[in-house]
C-alpha positions as CSV (number, residue, x, y, z in Angstrom):
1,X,-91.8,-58.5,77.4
2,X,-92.6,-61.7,74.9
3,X,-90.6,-63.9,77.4
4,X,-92.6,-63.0,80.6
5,X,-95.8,-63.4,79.0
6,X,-95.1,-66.6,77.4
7,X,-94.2,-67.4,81.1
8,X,-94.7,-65.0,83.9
9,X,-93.3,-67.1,86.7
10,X,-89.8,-67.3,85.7
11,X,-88.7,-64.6,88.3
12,X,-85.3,-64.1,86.9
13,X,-86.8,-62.9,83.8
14,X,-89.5,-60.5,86.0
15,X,-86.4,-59.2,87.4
16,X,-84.9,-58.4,84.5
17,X,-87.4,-56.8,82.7
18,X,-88.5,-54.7,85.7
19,X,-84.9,-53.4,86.1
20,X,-84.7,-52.9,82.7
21,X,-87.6,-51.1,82.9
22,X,-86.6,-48.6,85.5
23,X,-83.8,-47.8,83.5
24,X,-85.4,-46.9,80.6
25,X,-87.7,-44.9,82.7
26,X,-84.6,-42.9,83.9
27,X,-83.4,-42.7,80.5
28,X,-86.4,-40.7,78.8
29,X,-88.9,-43.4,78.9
30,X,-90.8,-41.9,82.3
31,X,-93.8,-44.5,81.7
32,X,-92.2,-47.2,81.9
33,X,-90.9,-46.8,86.0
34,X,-95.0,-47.4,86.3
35,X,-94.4,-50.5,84.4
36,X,-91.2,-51.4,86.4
37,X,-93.5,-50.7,89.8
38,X,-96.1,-53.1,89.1
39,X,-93.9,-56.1,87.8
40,X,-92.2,-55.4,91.6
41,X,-95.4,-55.5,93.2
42,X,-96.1,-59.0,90.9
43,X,-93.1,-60.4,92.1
44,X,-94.3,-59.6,96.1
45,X,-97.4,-60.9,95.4
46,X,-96.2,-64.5,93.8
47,X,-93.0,-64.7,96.6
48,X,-94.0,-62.9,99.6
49,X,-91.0,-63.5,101.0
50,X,-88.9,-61.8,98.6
51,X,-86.8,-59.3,100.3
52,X,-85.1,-58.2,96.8
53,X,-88.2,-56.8,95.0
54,X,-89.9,-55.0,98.6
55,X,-86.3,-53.3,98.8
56,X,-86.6,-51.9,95.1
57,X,-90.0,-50.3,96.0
């Protein structure tokens, strides 16, 4: 989480931490699938064309 707040455009690392983020939320961590769900929608909002983070919502 440090990384993508020291910089919150470096997509591979908003990827990362959103997938990482779903999977805790599958593993017992349910609030975090919120948090995966909005760093998706982040990711449609900076690259609308991203076909990648549209499919994962």
């Amino acid at each position: 989480m440090k990384g993508h707040l020291a910089n919150p455009l470096e997509i591979n690392g908003v990827y990362k931490l959103a997938f990482s983020a779903w999977e805790a939320g599958n593993a017992g961590r349910p609030e975090l699938r919120q948090k995966a769900v909005d760093l998706y929608i982040y990711l449609t909002e900076i690259i609308p064309s991203d076909q990648l983070a549209k499919e994962r919502l």
